[in-house]
N, C-alpha and C positions, 0 to 999 in steps of 0.2 A: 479609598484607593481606586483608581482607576485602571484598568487594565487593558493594553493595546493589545491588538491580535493583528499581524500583518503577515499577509499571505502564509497563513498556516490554518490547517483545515483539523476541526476536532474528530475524536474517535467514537464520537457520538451523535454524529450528523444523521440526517433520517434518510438521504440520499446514499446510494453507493459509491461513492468516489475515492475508499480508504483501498491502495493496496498495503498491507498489511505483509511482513518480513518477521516469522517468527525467530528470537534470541535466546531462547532460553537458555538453560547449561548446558544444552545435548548438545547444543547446533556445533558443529567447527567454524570457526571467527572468518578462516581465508573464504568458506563459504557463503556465510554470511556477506560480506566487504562485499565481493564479487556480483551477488546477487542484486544488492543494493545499486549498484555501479550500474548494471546492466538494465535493470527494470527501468530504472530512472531515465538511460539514453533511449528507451523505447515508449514510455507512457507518458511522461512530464510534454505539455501541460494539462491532460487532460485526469491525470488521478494523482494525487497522491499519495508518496511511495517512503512506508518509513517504518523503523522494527518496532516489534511489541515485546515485551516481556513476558516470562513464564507468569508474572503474577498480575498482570493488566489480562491476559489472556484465559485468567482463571475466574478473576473479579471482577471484571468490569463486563460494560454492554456493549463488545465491538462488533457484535455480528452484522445489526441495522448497518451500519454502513462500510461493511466490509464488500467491495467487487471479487476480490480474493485476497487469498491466503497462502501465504508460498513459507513452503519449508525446507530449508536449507541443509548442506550433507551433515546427516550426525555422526558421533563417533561411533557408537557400536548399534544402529538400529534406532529405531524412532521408541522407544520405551519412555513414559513422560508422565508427572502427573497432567498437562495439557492436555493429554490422549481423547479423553472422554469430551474435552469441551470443543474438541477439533474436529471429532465421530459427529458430535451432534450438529455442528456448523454444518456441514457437507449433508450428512443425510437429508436435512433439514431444506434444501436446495443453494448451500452455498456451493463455490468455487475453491479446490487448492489445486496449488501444484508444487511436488514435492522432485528436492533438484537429488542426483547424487543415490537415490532409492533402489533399492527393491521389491518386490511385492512378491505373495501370492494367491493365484483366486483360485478358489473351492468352493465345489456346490455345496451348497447347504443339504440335497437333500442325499446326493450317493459319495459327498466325503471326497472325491476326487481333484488330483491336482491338475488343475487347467494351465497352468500361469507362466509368471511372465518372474525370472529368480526363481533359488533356492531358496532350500532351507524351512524349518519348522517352529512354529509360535513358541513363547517357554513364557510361561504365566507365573514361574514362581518369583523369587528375590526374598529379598534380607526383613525384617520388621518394617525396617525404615523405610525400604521402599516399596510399600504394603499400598501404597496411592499410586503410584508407578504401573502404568499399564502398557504392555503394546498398543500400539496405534492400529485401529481395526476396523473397517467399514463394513456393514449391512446393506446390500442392495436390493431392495424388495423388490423391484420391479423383474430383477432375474432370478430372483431365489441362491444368491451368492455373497460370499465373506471376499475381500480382499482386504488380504494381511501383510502389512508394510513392514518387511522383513527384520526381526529382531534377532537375525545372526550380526557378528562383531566383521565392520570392515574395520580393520586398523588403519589409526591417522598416518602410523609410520608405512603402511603398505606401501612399496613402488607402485607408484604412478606407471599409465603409459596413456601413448597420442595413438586416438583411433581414428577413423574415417567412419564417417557417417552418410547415408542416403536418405534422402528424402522422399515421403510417399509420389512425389513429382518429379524424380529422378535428382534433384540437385544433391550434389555431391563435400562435402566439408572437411577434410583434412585437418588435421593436426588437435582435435579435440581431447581435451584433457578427460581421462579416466580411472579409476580406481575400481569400480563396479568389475560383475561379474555374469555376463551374456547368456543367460541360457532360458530353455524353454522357448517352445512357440506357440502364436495365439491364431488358433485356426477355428472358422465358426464359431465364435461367442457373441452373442447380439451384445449391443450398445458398445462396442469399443472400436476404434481407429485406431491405427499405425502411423504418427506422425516421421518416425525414422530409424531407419536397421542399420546393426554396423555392417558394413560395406565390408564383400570379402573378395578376393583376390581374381576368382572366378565370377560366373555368371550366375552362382546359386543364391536364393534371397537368406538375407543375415538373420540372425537373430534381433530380436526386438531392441532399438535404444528408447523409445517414448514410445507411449501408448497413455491414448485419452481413452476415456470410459464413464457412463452415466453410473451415478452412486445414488441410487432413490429415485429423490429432488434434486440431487447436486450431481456435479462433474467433478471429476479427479482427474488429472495430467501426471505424470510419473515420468522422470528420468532416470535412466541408469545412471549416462556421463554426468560429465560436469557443465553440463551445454552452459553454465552461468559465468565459468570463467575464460576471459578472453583473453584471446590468440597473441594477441601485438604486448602482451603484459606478462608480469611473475606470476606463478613458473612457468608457464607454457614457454615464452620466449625467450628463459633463457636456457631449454632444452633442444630447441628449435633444432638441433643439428638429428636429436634423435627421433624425430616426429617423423610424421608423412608430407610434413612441411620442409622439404629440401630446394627452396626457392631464393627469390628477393624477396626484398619488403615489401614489392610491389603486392607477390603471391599471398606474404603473410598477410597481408591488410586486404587482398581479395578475402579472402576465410575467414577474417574477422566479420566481414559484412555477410557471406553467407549465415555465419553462426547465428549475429543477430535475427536472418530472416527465419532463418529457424525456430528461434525462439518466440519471434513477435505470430509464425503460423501455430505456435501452441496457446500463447495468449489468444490472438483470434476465436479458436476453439475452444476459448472460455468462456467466451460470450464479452472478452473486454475489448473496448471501441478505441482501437489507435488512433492517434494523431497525423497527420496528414504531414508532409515533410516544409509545408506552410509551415504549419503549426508550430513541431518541433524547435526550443531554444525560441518560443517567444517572450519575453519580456513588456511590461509598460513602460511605456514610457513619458510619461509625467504622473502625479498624482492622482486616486481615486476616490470619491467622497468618504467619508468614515459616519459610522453609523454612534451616535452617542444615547447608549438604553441602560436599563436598568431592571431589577428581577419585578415583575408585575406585582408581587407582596407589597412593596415602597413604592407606589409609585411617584412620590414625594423628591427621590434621592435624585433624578435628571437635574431635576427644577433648582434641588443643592447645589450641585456642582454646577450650573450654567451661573448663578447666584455670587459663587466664588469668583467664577472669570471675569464679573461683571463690577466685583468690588472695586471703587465704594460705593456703586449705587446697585446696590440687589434689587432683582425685581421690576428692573428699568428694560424687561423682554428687549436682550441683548439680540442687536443682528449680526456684528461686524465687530471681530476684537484683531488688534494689531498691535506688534510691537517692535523692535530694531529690526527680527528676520522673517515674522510669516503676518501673512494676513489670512485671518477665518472668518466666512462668510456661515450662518446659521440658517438652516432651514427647516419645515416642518416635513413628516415623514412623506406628506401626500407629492413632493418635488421631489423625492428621491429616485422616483424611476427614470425622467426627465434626466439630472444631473447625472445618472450613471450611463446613459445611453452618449451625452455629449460627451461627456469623459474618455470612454470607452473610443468614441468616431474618432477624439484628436489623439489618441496612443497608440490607435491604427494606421494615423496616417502616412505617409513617405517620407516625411519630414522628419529629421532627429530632432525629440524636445528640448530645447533650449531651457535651463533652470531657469533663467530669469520671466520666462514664460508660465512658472506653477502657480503663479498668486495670481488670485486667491485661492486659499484650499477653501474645499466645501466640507462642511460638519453636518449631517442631519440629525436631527434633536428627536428623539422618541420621547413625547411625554403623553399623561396620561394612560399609565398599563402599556402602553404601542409598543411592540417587536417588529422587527422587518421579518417577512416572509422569507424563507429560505432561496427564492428564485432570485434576491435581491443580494445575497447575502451567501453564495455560492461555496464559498471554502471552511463556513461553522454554520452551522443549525442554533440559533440564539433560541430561539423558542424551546427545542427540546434542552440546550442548555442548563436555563433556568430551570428547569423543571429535574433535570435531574438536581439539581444545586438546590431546590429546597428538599428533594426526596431523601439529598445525603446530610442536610440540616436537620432535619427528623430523628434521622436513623442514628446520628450522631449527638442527639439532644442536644445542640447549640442551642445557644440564647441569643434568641434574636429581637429580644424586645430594645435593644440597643440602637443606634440611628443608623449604622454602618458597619454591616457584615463584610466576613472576606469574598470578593468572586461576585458582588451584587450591584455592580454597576462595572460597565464592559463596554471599551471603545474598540469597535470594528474596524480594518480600514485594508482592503485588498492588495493594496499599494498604496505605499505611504515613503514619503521620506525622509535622512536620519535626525532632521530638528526638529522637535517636534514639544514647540513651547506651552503648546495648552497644555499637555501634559505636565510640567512644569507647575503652570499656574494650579 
């Protein structure tokens, strides 16, 4: 079996490029949607942005290429069995940022509440949720606990539209919120003020974001909902009760601040936005596809080129064609070559013409040959395999067989939707 990967990047790439949207049962769904929606209008194409499960985030190894970690509003408090694998990503020197939160920070060593919210930890629960923890960060570098508030906001709470300022004076209207404003953060090293809600006078607000070093890692915390947006449900269809009393002109100015808002807390993660170049780029014709295989076989490329090339196996195929595509074969050492030409004519001003995509280029990894991850941008093929025989082990597969599942894997960045060597 062969298996195509087009423009979709694995959770076990060795590069950072995953942001990661955690789903589990806690998260609320409208939170979620929203988050997704949002990161995506601001990151794509330079990360990609997509939810993880309570049990991929338990089991699996997404740290390596996790840039961050965004957690979405929950219904009563961030209580989780994730808890422990989210402590340790962060401490560890990863990045989250947590939408919708509360927190509280406490010295570790005189007990005191510094923080940013209410409310007090409660460590017990039922048998069953005896793996269920708060969600709790250790920051050694200050000698502090921040405790991500395990009091209950209710899903049914009334909502209200806040105004928010920015540590640069920008101003934001009509922000959806459910949170609870209180406490301030005066002299505590390693934290910034990304934005206070705005209050009527000239007095400064209480905290809505606050960034802060956790170890090795950074945490970002919202109160509001900074993730759902202004111009959509519900916000707009409340519109009349916000601080939003405009036109859609107004409303779609606040939509754009909100995002700027958000894209200055991503900054402060340490994640590299896209340039408004960038933004909604697409290719636009075809990009070589890499044809490997798991380095145990190195046998299995040579199979499958062998089938395309029936009836004469063996006859080291260059050029297979048939009623809709022509594929041109190469060896890996042209594959940098093909991807740069590639790449110059999907840049250029010109709209690509389909009749203009043939030949597609195939490169052929034989001999053990993986492509390098620099080559190979959106999966890590080499770490790949390697997890894929670690879980062949672990799972006592038999692989003395010619052809396992997941052990020959067609690459291809951009590709398009006919795709007859598959097929063959």
């Amino acid at each position: 079996m062969v298996a195509a990967i087009a423009g979709a990047k694995s959770l076990f790439s060795n590069a950072r490029m995953n942001v990661l949207i955690y789903s589990g049962p806690e998260i609320i769904q409208t939170s979620l949607n929203h988050s997704l929606k949002s990161l995506r209008a601001i990151l794509l194409p330079h990360y990609t942005i997509q939810s993880v499960t309570q049990h991929i985030l338990t089991t699996q190894p997404w740290q390596k290429s996790c840039a961050l970690l965004v957690l979405p509003q929950t219904r009563g408090g961030f209580v989780s069995v994730a808890s422990k694998h989210i402590k340790n990503f962060v401490e560890a020197g990863g990045n989250c940022l947590l939408l919708g939160s509360r927190a509280m920070i406490t010295s570790r060593s005189i007990g005191r509440n510094l923080g940013l919210g209410s409310g007090s930890l409660s460590w017990g629960g039922t048998e069953e949720e005896a793996t269920a923890l708060p969600l709790q960060f250790f920051d050694k570098s200050n000698n502090r606990y921040i405790s991500i508030d395990s009091d209950t906001i209710s899903e049914e709470a009334l909502p209200r539209y806040v105004s928010l300022r920015s540590s640069d004076g920008i101003l934001v209207k009509g922000v959806y919120d459910v949170g609870i404003p209180t406490g301030q953060l005066n002299g505590i090293q390693g934290t910034s003020v990304t934005a206070r809600y705005a209050s009527d006078n000239d007095e400064e607000g209480a905290v809505a974001c606050l960034s802060l070093d956790v170890s090795d890692g950074r945490l970002t915390l919202w109160i509001p909902n900074i993730e759902y947006p202004l111009n959509g449900p519900p916000v707009v269809s409340a519109i009349d009760q916000s601080a939003i009393k405009s036109s859609a002109q107004g409303i779609e100015e606040s939509e754009s601040l909100r995002l700027k808002l958000l894209r200055t807390s991503l900054v402060q993660l340490g994640l590299q936005l896209p340039s408004e170049d960038e933004k909604g780029k697409s290719f636009s014709c075809p990009l070589p596809q890499f044809l490997t295989s798991t380095p145990r076989k190195s046998a299995l490329v040579s199979q499958v080129m062998d089938a395309i090339a029936a009836p004469q196996p063996g006859s080291q195929l260059s050029v297979f064609k048939d009623a809709n595509d022509e594929f041109y074969f190469h060896p890996l050492q042209e594959s940098l070559k093909l991807l740069e030409l590639a790449r110059a004519k999907s840049d250029s001003d010109e709209r690509s013409d389909p009749s203009t995509w043939q030949p597609k280029h195939v490169v052929v990894c034989l001999d053990r040959s993986v492509p390098p991850p620099e080559l190979t941008p959106l999966f890590d093929l080499r770490l790949y395999y390697q997890t894929l025989s670690t879980v062949y082990e672990k799972e006592l597969v038999d692989t003395t067989g010619p052809w396992g599942m997941g052990e020959v894997l067609l690459y291809g960045e951009a590709v398009t939707s006919t795709q007859t060597m598959l097929d063959k």
